[in-house]
C-alpha positions, -999 to 999 in steps of 0.1 A, spaced: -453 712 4 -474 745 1 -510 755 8 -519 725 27 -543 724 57 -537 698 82 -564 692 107 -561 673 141 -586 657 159 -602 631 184 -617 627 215 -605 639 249 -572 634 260 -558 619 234 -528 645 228 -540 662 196 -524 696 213 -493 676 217 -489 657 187 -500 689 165 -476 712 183 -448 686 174 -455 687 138 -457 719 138 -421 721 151 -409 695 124 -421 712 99 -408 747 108 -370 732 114 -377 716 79 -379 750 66 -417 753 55 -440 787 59 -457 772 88 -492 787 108 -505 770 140 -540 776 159 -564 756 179 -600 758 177 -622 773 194 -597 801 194 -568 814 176 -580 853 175 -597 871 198 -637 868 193 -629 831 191 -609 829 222 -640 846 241 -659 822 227 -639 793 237 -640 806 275 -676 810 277 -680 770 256 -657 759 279 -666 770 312 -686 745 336 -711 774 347 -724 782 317 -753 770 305 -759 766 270 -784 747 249 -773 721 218 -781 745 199 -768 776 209 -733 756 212 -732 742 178 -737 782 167 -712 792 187 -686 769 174 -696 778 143 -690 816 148 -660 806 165 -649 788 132 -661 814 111 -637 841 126 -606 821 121 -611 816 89 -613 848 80 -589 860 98 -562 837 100 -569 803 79 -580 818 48 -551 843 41 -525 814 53 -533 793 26 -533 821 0 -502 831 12 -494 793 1 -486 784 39 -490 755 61 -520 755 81 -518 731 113 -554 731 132 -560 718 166 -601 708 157 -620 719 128 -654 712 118 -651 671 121 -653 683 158 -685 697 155 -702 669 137 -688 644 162 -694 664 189 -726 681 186 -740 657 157 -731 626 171 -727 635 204 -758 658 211 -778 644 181 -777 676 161 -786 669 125 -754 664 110 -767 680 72 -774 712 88 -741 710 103 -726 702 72 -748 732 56 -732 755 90 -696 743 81 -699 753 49 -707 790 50 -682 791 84 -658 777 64 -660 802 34 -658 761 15 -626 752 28 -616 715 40 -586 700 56 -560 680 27 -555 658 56 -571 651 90 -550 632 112 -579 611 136 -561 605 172 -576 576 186 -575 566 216 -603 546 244 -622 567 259 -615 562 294 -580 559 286 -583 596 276 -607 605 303 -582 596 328 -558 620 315 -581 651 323 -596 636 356 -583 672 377 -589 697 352 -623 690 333 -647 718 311 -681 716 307 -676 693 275 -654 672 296 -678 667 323 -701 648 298 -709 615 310 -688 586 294 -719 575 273 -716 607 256 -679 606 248 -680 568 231 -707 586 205 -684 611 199 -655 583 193 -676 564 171 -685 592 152 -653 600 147 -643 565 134 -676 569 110 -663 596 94 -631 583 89 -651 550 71 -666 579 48 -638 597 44 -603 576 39 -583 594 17 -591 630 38 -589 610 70 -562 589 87 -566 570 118 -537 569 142 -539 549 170 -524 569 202 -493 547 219 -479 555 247 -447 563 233 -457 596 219 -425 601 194 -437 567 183 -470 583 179 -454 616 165 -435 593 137 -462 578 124 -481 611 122 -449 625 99 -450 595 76 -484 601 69 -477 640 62 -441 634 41 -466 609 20 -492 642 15 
């Protein structure tokens, strides 16, 4: 397996840090050229930006956030993502930009072609080979993050099932790219089914 961009994503709680880091780890003992990162973050100017997205006190309009993930995303790439995958590694992500169009498209009602226009220059053109969809209800993931929320967290419930179905949209559009996994709570029964999917790629 070489060059090959694996994304992660879903809505909160659902263990996309958990189930990434562990295929991350299988891959590596396999003996592949393996990078991992999370996004927002993964260098510095992203990690700034991640702590001021994050944070409940800040105050930031639909907008402005949707930019900032963006430049976010834009950094990584250059830095990191880009020369990875010319370097004919394994590139494991923790978010990428599905997260912003479920997120601030679906979510905050964002126009989703602009986003798609954003992504695209962010991006420098590059897309995930496969995007591994975590789903999971969205209480049921809620629940997991009841003592430690950030200000996308907080949102109100109503906000996080647009972001779900979005999600589950863009995996209608997008099969071949996209694979749904439903979350059990076994998660090396979760995990498993993750690795057939990524032996098959």
């Amino acid at each position: 397996m070489k060059s090959k961009f694996i994304t992660f994503e879903g809505s909160e709680g659902c263990g996309k840090s958990t189930q990434s880091e562990m295929l991350f780890s299988y891959l590596k003992a396999r003996g592949h050229k393996v990078v991992y990162l999370r996004e927002p973050g993964g260098v510095g100017l992203s990690e700034m930006i991640r702590m001021i997205l994050l944070d409940p006190k800040s105050r930031i309009s639909a907008q402005a956030e949707t930019l900032l993930y963006m430049a976010a995303r834009a950094q990584v790439v250059q830095e990191i993502i880009k020369p990875a995958l010319e370097a004919k590694k394994i590139v494991i992500c923790d978010r990428f930009l599905d997260s912003t169009i479920a997120y601030q498209g679906f979510g905050l009602g964002i126009d989703i072609k602009l986003i798609k226009t954003l992504g695209s220059f962010a991006t420098q053109g590059i897309k995930p080979d496969l995007t591994i969809l975590l789903d999971l209800p969205v209480k049921s993931g809620l629940k997991h993050r009841e003592n430690c929320r950030d200000r996308i967290e907080q949102r109100s419930v109503n906000y996080h099932e647009k972001v779900r179905k979005g999600y589950l949209l863009l995996a209608k559009e997008e099969p071949q790219r996209i694979k749904v996994v439903k979350v059990l709570e076994d998660k090396f029964k979760t995990q498993n089914k993750i690795r057939e999917i990524v032996n098959a790629l």
